[in-house]
C-alpha positions as CSV (number, residue, x, y, z in Angstrom):
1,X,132.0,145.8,91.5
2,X,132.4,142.1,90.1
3,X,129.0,140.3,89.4
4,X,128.0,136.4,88.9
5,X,125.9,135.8,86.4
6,X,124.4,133.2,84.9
7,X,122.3,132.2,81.5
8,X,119.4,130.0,81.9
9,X,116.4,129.5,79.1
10,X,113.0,129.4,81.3
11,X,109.7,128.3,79.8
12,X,111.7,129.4,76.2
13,X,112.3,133.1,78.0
14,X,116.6,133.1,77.8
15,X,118.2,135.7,79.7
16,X,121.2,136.5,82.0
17,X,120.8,136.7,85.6
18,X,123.4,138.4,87.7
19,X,124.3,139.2,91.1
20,X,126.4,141.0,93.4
21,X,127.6,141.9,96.6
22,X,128.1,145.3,98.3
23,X,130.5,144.9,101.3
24,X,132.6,147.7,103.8
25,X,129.0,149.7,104.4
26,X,128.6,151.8,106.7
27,X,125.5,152.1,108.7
28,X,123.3,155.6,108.3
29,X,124.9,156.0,104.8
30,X,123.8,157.0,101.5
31,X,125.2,154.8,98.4
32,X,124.6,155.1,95.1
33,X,124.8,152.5,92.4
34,X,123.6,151.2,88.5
35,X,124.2,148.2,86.6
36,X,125.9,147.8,83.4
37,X,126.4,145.7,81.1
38,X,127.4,145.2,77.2
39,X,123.4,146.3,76.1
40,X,123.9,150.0,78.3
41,X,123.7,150.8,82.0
42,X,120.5,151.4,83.9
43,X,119.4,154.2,85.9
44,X,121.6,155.5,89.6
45,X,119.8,154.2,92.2
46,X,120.4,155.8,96.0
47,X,119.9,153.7,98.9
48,X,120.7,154.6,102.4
49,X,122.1,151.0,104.7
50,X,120.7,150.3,107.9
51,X,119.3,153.6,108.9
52,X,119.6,155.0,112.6
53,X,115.7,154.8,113.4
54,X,114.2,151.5,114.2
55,X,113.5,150.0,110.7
56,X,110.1,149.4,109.3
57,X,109.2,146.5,107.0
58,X,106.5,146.5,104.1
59,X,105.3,142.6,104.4
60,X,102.8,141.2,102.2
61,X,101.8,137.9,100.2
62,X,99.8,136.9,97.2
63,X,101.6,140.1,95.1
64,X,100.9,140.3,91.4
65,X,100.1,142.3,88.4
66,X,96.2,141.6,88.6
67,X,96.4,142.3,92.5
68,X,98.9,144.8,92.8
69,X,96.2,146.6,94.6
70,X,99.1,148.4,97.1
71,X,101.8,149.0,94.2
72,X,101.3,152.9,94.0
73,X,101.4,153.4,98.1
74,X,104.4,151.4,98.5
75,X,106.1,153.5,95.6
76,X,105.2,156.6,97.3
77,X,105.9,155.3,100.7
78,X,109.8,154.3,99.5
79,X,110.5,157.4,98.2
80,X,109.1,158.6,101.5
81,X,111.2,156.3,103.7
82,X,108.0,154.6,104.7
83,X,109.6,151.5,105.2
84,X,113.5,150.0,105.0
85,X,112.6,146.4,104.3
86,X,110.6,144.0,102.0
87,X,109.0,140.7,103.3
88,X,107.1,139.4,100.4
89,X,105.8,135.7,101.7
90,X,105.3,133.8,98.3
91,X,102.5,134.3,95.0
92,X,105.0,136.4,92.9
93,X,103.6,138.0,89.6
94,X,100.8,135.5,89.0
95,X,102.6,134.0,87.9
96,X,106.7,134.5,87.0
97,X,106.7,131.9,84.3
98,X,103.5,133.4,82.7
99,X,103.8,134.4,78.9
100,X,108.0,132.9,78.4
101,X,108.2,134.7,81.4
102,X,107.2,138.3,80.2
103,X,104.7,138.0,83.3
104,X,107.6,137.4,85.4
105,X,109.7,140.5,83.7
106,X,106.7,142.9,84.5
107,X,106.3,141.9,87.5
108,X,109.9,142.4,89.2
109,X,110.3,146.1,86.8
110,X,106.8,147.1,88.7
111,X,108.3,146.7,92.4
112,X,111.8,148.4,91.0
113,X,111.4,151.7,92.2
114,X,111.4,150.3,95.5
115,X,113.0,146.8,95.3
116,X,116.0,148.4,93.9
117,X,116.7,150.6,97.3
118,X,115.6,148.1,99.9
119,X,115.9,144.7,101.2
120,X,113.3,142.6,99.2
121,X,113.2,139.1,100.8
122,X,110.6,136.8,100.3
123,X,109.9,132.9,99.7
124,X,108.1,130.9,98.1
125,X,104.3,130.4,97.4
126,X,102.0,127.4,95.6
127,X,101.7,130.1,92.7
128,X,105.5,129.5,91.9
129,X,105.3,125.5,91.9
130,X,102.6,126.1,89.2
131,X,103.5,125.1,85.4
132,X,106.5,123.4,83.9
133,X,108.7,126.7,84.8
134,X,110.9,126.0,82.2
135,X,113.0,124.0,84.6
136,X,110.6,122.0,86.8
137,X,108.4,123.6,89.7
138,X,110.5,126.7,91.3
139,X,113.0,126.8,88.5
140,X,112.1,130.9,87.6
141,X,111.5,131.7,91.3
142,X,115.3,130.1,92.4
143,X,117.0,132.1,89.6
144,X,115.6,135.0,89.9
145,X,116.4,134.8,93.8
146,X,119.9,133.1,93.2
147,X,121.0,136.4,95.7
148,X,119.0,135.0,98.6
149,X,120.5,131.5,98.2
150,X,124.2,132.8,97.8
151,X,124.6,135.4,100.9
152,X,121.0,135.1,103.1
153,X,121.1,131.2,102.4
154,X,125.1,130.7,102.7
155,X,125.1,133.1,105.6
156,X,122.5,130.6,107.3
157,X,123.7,127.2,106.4
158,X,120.9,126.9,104.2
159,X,122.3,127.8,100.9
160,X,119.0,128.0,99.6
161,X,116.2,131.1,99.1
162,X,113.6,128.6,100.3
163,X,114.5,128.4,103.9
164,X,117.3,130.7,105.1
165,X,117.4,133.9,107.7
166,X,118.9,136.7,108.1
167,X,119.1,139.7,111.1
168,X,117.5,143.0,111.1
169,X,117.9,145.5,114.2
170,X,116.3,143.8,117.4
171,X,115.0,141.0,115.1
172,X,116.2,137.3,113.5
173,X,114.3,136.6,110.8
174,X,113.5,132.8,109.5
175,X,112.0,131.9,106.2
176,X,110.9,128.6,105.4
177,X,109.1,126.8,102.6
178,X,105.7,126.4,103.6
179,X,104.5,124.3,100.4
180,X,104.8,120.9,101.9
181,X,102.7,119.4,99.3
182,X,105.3,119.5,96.6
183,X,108.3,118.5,99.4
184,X,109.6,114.7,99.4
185,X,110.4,113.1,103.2
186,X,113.6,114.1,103.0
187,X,113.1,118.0,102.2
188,X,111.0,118.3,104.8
189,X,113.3,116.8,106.8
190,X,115.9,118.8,105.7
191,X,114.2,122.1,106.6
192,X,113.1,120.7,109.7
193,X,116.7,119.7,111.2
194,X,118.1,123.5,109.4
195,X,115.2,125.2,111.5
196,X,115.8,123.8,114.5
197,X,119.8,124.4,114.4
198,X,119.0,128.0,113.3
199,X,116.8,128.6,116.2
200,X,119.5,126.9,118.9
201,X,122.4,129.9,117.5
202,X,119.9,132.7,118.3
203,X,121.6,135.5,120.4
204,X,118.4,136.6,122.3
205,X,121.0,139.2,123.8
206,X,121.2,141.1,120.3
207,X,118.0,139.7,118.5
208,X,115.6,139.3,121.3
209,X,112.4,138.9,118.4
210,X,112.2,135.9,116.4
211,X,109.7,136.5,113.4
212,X,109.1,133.5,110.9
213,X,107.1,133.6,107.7
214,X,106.3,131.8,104.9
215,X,103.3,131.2,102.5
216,X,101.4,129.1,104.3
217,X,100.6,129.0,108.3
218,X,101.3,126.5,110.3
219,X,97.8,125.6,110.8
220,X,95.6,125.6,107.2
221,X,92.1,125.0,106.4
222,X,90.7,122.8,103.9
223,X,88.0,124.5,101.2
224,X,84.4,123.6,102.3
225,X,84.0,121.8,98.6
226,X,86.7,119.4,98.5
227,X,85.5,118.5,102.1
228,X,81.9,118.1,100.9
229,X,83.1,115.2,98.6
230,X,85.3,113.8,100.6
231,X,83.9,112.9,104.0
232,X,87.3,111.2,105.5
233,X,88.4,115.0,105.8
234,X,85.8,115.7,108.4
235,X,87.1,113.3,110.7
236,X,90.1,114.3,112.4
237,X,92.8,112.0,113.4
238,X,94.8,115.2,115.7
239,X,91.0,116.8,117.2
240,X,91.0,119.8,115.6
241,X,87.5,121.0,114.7
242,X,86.1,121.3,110.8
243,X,88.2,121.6,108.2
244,X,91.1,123.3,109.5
245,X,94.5,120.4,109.2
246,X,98.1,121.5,110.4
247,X,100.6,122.3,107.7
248,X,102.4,118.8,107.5
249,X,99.0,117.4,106.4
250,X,98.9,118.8,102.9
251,X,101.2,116.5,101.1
252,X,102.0,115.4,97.8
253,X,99.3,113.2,96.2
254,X,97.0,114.8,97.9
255,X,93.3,115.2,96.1
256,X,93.5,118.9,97.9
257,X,97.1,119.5,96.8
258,X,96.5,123.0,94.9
259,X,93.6,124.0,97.2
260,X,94.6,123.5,100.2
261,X,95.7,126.4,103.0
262,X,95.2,129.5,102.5
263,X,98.1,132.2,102.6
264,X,99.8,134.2,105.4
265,X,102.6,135.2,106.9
266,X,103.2,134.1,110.9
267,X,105.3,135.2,113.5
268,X,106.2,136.1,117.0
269,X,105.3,139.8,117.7
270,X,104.3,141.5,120.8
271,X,104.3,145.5,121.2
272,X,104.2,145.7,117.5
273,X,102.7,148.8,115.7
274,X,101.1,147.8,112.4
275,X,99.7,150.0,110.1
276,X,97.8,149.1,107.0
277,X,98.3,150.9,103.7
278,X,95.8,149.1,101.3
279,X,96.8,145.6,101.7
280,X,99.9,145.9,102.4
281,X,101.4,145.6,106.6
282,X,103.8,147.6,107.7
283,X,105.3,146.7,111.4
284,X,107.6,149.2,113.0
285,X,109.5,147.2,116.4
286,X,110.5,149.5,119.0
287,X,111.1,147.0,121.9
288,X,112.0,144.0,122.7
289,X,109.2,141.4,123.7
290,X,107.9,140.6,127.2
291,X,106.6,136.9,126.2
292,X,106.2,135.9,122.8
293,X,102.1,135.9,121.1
294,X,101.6,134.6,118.0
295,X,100.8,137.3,115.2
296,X,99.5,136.7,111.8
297,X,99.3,138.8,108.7
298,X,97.5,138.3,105.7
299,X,97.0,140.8,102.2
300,X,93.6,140.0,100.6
301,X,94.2,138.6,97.0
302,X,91.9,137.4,94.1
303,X,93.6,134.8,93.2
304,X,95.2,131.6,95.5
Protein backbone atom coordinates (compact mmCIF):
# COMPACT_ATOMS: atom_id res chain seq x y z
CA UNK A 1 0.00 0.00 0.00
CA UNK A 2 1.44 3.54 -1.06
CA UNK A 3 2.21 5.93 1.90
CA UNK A 4 2.78 9.96 2.14
CA UNK A 5 5.28 10.91 4.09
CA UNK A 6 6.86 13.74 5.05
CA UNK A 7 10.21 15.07 6.92
CA UNK A 8 9.85 17.79 9.34
CA UNK A 9 12.66 18.79 12.18
CA UNK A 10 10.49 19.54 15.54
CA UNK A 11 12.10 21.27 18.56
CA UNK A 12 15.65 19.79 16.74
CA UNK A 13 13.83 16.02 16.87
CA UNK A 14 14.01 15.18 12.68
CA UNK A 15 12.04 12.34 11.65
CA UNK A 16 9.73 11.10 8.80
CA UNK A 17 6.14 10.92 9.25
CA UNK A 18 4.00 8.82 7.09
CA UNK A 19 0.55 7.94 6.37
CA UNK A 20 -1.72 5.76 4.64
CA UNK A 21 -5.01 4.67 3.61
CA UNK A 22 -6.70 1.27 3.86
CA UNK A 23 -9.75 1.22 1.38
CA UNK A 24 -12.24 -1.84 -0.10
CA UNK A 25 -12.85 -3.15 3.77
CA UNK A 26 -15.24 -5.11 4.55
CA UNK A 27 -17.14 -4.75 7.71
CA UNK A 28 -16.78 -7.80 10.52
CA UNK A 29 -13.28 -8.51 8.97
CA UNK A 30 -9.97 -9.34 10.25
CA UNK A 31 -6.91 -7.46 8.43
CA UNK A 32 -3.59 -7.70 9.07
CA UNK A 33 -0.82 -5.19 8.42
CA UNK A 34 3.06 -3.75 9.31
CA UNK A 35 4.95 -0.99 8.18
CA UNK A 36 8.18 -0.93 6.34
CA UNK A 37 10.48 1.00 5.47
CA UNK A 38 14.35 1.29 4.35
CA UNK A 39 15.53 0.91 8.51
CA UNK A 40 13.26 -2.78 8.76
CA UNK A 41 9.51 -3.44 9.05
CA UNK A 42 7.66 -3.40 12.40
CA UNK A 43 5.66 -5.93 14.01
CA UNK A 44 1.90 -7.62 12.11
CA UNK A 45 -0.62 -5.92 13.59
CA UNK A 46 -4.45 -7.58 13.36
CA UNK A 47 -7.36 -5.46 13.45
CA UNK A 48 -10.88 -6.38 12.90
CA UNK A 49 -13.09 -3.09 10.77
CA UNK A 50 -16.31 -2.07 12.08
CA UNK A 51 -17.33 -5.10 14.06
CA UNK A 52 -21.05 -6.46 14.01
CA UNK A 53 -21.78 -5.54 17.81
CA UNK A 54 -22.56 -1.98 18.71
CA UNK A 55 -19.07 -0.48 19.12
CA UNK A 56 -17.63 0.73 22.28
CA UNK A 57 -15.33 3.80 22.63
CA UNK A 58 -12.37 4.26 25.22
CA UNK A 59 -12.65 8.28 25.69
CA UNK A 60 -10.43 10.15 27.85
CA UNK A 61 -8.40 13.59 28.19
CA UNK A 62 -5.34 14.83 29.99
CA UNK A 63 -3.26 11.41 28.86
CA UNK A 64 0.37 11.25 29.53
CA UNK A 65 3.40 9.44 30.65
CA UNK A 66 3.22 10.87 34.38
CA UNK A 67 -0.65 10.19 34.32
CA UNK A 68 -0.97 7.22 32.34
CA UNK A 69 -2.82 6.02 35.40
CA UNK A 70 -5.38 3.70 32.86
CA UNK A 71 -2.47 2.56 30.34
CA UNK A 72 -2.26 -1.19 31.52
CA UNK A 73 -6.36 -1.58 31.53
CA UNK A 74 -6.77 -0.25 28.29
CA UNK A 75 -3.93 -2.62 26.90
CA UNK A 76 -5.69 -5.53 28.43
CA UNK A 77 -9.09 -4.29 27.54
CA UNK A 78 -7.87 -4.07 23.51
CA UNK A 79 -6.57 -7.22 23.40
CA UNK A 80 -9.92 -8.17 24.98
CA UNK A 81 -12.16 -6.25 22.53
CA UNK A 82 -13.07 -3.94 25.29
CA UNK A 83 -13.51 -1.21 23.21
CA UNK A 84 -13.40 -0.54 19.06
CA UNK A 85 -12.63 3.18 19.28
CA UNK A 86 -10.26 5.89 20.72
CA UNK A 87 -11.56 9.49 21.71
CA UNK A 88 -8.60 11.10 23.31
CA UNK A 89 -9.91 14.93 23.88
CA UNK A 90 -6.49 16.93 24.03
CA UNK A 91 -3.16 16.92 26.79
CA UNK A 92 -1.12 14.30 24.82
CA UNK A 93 2.20 13.03 26.44
CA UNK A 94 2.84 16.00 28.65
CA UNK A 95 3.97 17.12 26.62
CA UNK A 96 4.85 15.87 22.72
CA UNK A 97 7.50 18.32 22.16
CA UNK A 98 9.21 17.50 25.65
CA UNK A 99 12.91 16.36 25.52
CA UNK A 100 13.40 17.02 21.10
CA UNK A 101 10.44 15.24 21.22
CA UNK A 102 11.57 11.95 22.88
CA UNK A 103 8.53 12.72 25.35
CA UNK A 104 6.39 12.75 22.38
CA UNK A 105 8.09 9.31 20.86
CA UNK A 106 7.24 7.50 24.30
CA UNK A 107 4.25 8.59 24.51
CA UNK A 108 2.56 7.50 21.11
CA UNK A 109 4.90 3.78 21.35
CA UNK A 110 3.00 3.41 25.02
CA UNK A 111 -0.67 3.64 23.51
CA UNK A 112 0.67 1.27 20.40
CA UNK A 113 -0.61 -1.94 21.41
CA UNK A 114 -3.85 -0.52 21.13
CA UNK A 115 -3.61 2.66 18.86
CA UNK A 116 -2.30 0.47 16.20
CA UNK A 117 -5.74 -1.80 15.99
CA UNK A 118 -8.22 0.90 16.64
CA UNK A 119 -9.58 4.25 15.66
CA UNK A 120 -7.47 6.78 17.81
CA UNK A 121 -9.10 10.20 17.24
CA UNK A 122 -8.51 12.96 19.36
CA UNK A 123 -7.91 16.90 19.34
CA UNK A 124 -6.28 19.26 20.74
CA UNK A 125 -5.49 20.45 24.39
CA UNK A 126 -3.68 23.81 25.99
CA UNK A 127 -0.79 21.13 26.83
CA UNK A 128 0.02 20.97 23.00
CA UNK A 129 0.01 24.95 22.37
CA UNK A 130 2.75 24.88 25.12
CA UNK A 131 6.50 25.63 24.05
CA UNK A 132 8.06 26.71 20.81
CA UNK A 133 7.10 23.08 19.26
CA UNK A 134 9.67 23.28 16.97
CA UNK A 135 7.25 24.95 14.48
CA UNK A 136 5.07 27.32 16.51
CA UNK A 137 2.22 26.21 18.99
CA UNK A 138 0.55 22.84 17.54
CA UNK A 139 3.38 22.20 15.04
CA UNK A 140 4.26 18.37 16.77
CA UNK A 141 0.48 17.66 17.45
CA UNK A 142 -0.61 18.58 13.44
CA UNK A 143 2.21 16.21 12.19
CA UNK A 144 1.89 13.68 14.11
CA UNK A 145 -2.00 13.80 13.25
CA UNK A 146 -1.48 14.81 9.56
CA UNK A 147 -4.03 11.36 9.11
CA UNK A 148 -6.86 13.09 10.78
CA UNK A 149 -6.46 16.28 8.66
CA UNK A 150 -6.05 14.28 5.29
CA UNK A 151 -9.16 11.73 5.34
CA UNK A 152 -11.35 12.73 8.81
CA UNK A 153 -10.60 16.47 8.02
CA UNK A 154 -10.98 16.28 4.03
CA UNK A 155 -13.94 13.89 4.43
CA UNK A 156 -15.56 16.92 6.60
CA UNK A 157 -14.66 19.93 4.76
CA UNK A 158 -12.43 20.76 7.38
CA UNK A 159 -9.10 19.64 6.22
CA UNK A 160 -7.79 19.96 9.46
CA UNK A 161 -7.26 17.45 12.81
CA UNK A 162 -8.43 20.43 14.91
CA UNK A 163 -12.05 20.53 14.01
CA UNK A 164 -13.33 17.70 11.65
CA UNK A 165 -15.93 14.63 12.17
CA UNK A 166 -16.38 11.57 11.26
CA UNK A 167 -19.44 8.66 11.67
CA UNK A 168 -19.45 5.67 13.80
CA UNK A 169 -22.55 3.19 13.93
CA UNK A 170 -25.74 5.17 15.17
CA UNK A 171 -23.42 8.13 15.98
CA UNK A 172 -21.73 11.59 14.08
CA UNK A 173 -19.03 12.53 15.78
CA UNK A 174 -17.72 16.49 15.82
CA UNK A 175 -14.40 17.57 17.14
CA UNK A 176 -13.57 21.01 17.61
CA UNK A 177 -10.71 23.14 19.00
CA UNK A 178 -11.70 24.19 22.28
CA UNK A 179 -8.51 26.44 23.00
CA UNK A 180 -9.88 29.72 22.09
CA UNK A 181 -7.29 31.57 23.87
CA UNK A 182 -4.60 30.93 21.31
CA UNK A 183 -7.42 31.37 18.15
CA UNK A 184 -7.39 34.87 16.18
CA UNK A 185 -11.21 36.33 15.09
CA UNK A 186 -11.01 34.74 12.16
CA UNK A 187 -10.28 30.93 13.41
CA UNK A 188 -12.82 31.12 15.52
CA UNK A 189 -14.86 32.17 13.01
CA UNK A 190 -13.83 29.71 10.76
CA UNK A 191 -14.70 26.78 13.09
CA UNK A 192 -17.81 28.40 13.89
CA UNK A 193 -19.30 28.76 10.20
CA UNK A 194 -17.57 24.65 9.57
CA UNK A 195 -19.63 23.62 12.75
CA UNK A 196 -22.65 24.90 11.93
CA UNK A 197 -22.54 23.53 8.10
CA UNK A 198 -21.54 20.13 9.59
CA UNK A 199 -24.38 19.96 11.79
CA UNK A 200 -27.06 21.14 8.83
CA UNK A 201 -25.76 17.63 6.57
CA UNK A 202 -26.50 15.45 9.60
CA UNK A 203 -28.71 12.41 8.42
CA UNK A 204 -30.53 11.96 11.84
CA UNK A 205 -32.09 8.93 9.79
CA UNK A 206 -28.63 6.92 9.93
CA UNK A 207 -26.77 8.96 12.78
CA UNK A 208 -29.55 9.75 15.09
CA UNK A 209 -26.65 10.78 18.11
CA UNK A 210 -24.60 13.73 17.71
CA UNK A 211 -21.62 13.58 20.33
CA UNK A 212 -19.08 16.60 20.24
CA UNK A 213 -15.85 16.85 22.28
CA UNK A 214 -13.06 18.72 22.69
CA UNK A 215 -10.59 19.88 25.54
CA UNK A 216 -12.39 22.33 27.02
CA UNK A 217 -16.37 22.58 27.76
CA UNK A 218 -18.33 24.94 26.61
CA UNK A 219 -18.86 26.47 29.87
CA UNK A 220 -15.22 26.91 32.05
CA UNK A 221 -14.35 28.08 35.34
CA UNK A 222 -11.81 30.46 36.26
CA UNK A 223 -9.14 29.34 39.26
CA UNK A 224 -10.23 30.92 42.58
CA UNK A 225 -6.45 32.71 42.60
CA UNK A 226 -6.37 34.58 39.58
CA UNK A 227 -9.93 35.74 40.52
CA UNK A 228 -8.70 36.74 43.98
CA UNK A 229 -6.43 39.33 42.25
CA UNK A 230 -8.41 40.33 39.87
CA UNK A 231 -11.78 41.58 41.08
CA UNK A 232 -13.27 42.63 37.47
CA UNK A 233 -13.66 38.63 37.11
CA UNK A 234 -16.30 38.47 39.78
CA UNK A 235 -18.49 40.60 38.08
CA UNK A 236 -20.23 39.02 35.30
CA UNK A 237 -21.27 40.85 32.22
CA UNK A 238 -23.59 37.29 30.94
CA UNK A 239 -25.13 36.47 34.91
CA UNK A 240 -23.56 33.51 35.49
CA UNK A 241 -22.65 33.03 39.15
CA UNK A 242 -18.73 32.96 40.50
CA UNK A 243 -16.10 32.21 38.55
CA UNK A 244 -17.48 30.05 35.99
CA UNK A 245 -17.20 32.21 32.10
CA UNK A 246 -18.44 30.49 28.78
CA UNK A 247 -15.69 29.17 26.53
CA UNK A 248 -15.48 32.24 24.08
CA UNK A 249 -14.32 34.28 27.09
CA UNK A 250 -10.89 32.84 27.50
CA UNK A 251 -9.07 34.65 24.74
CA UNK A 252 -5.74 35.55 23.77
CA UNK A 253 -4.14 38.22 25.96
CA UNK A 254 -5.79 37.11 28.52
CA UNK A 255 -4.03 37.36 32.29
CA UNK A 256 -5.82 33.76 32.81
CA UNK A 257 -4.75 32.49 29.39
CA UNK A 258 -2.89 29.10 30.54
CA UNK A 259 -5.14 28.69 33.60
CA UNK A 260 -8.20 29.09 32.55
CA UNK A 261 -11.06 26.06 32.06
CA UNK A 262 -10.55 23.04 33.16
CA UNK A 263 -10.64 19.90 30.76
CA UNK A 264 -13.57 17.57 29.53
CA UNK A 265 -15.04 16.11 26.99
CA UNK A 266 -18.99 17.18 26.21
CA UNK A 267 -21.62 15.71 24.34
CA UNK A 268 -25.16 14.71 23.68
CA UNK A 269 -25.90 11.20 25.24
CA UNK A 270 -29.03 9.72 26.61
CA UNK A 271 -29.47 5.84 27.31
CA UNK A 272 -25.81 5.59 27.48
CA UNK A 273 -24.02 2.84 29.51
CA UNK A 274 -20.67 4.09 30.89
CA UNK A 275 -18.36 2.14 32.68
CA UNK A 276 -15.27 3.42 34.35
CA UNK A 277 -11.95 1.45 34.12
CA UNK A 278 -9.54 3.70 36.24
CA UNK A 279 -9.93 6.94 34.58
CA UNK A 280 -10.65 6.03 31.62
CA UNK A 281 -14.83 6.10 30.16
CA UNK A 282 -16.02 3.70 28.14
CA UNK A 283 -19.69 4.34 26.53
CA UNK A 284 -21.34 1.54 24.78
CA UNK A 285 -24.75 3.12 22.56
CA UNK A 286 -27.29 0.72 21.99
CA UNK A 287 -30.18 3.08 20.92
CA UNK A 288 -31.02 5.85 19.48
CA UNK A 289 -31.94 8.94 21.81
CA UNK A 290 -35.45 10.08 22.92
CA UNK A 291 -34.37 13.88 23.49
CA UNK A 292 -31.00 14.90 23.66
CA UNK A 293 -29.25 15.68 27.71
CA UNK A 294 -26.13 17.03 27.93
CA UNK A 295 -23.37 14.51 29.18
CA UNK A 296 -19.94 15.33 30.31
CA UNK A 297 -16.86 13.19 30.92
CA UNK A 298 -13.81 14.03 32.60
CA UNK A 299 -10.33 11.58 33.49
CA UNK A 300 -8.74 13.04 36.67
CA UNK A 301 -5.13 14.23 35.81
CA UNK A 302 -2.16 15.82 37.84
CA UNK A 303 -1.25 18.06 35.65
CA UNK A 304 -3.56 20.98 33.53
Amino acid sequence: MPSDCVTATLNGYRAQFCTALFTGLAPATSYSYSVKSSEGASAVYTFTNAPARAPIFAVYADFGLGNDESLSALIADAKNGGFDYVIHAGDWAYDLDDGNSVTGNKFMASVMPYAATKPYMGTVGNHEAYGTQGGGEFANYAMRQRALAQYAGANSGSNSSFWYSFDTPLIHWIAFNGESWTMSAAQLAAQAAWVAADLAKVDRAATPWVVAFSHKSYMCVIRETAARTNPALNSDPNGLTGWTRRLGQCTTGSSLARSTCNSAVTGISTRATRRSTRGAARSSLTRPPCRPTSASTRTRSTRR
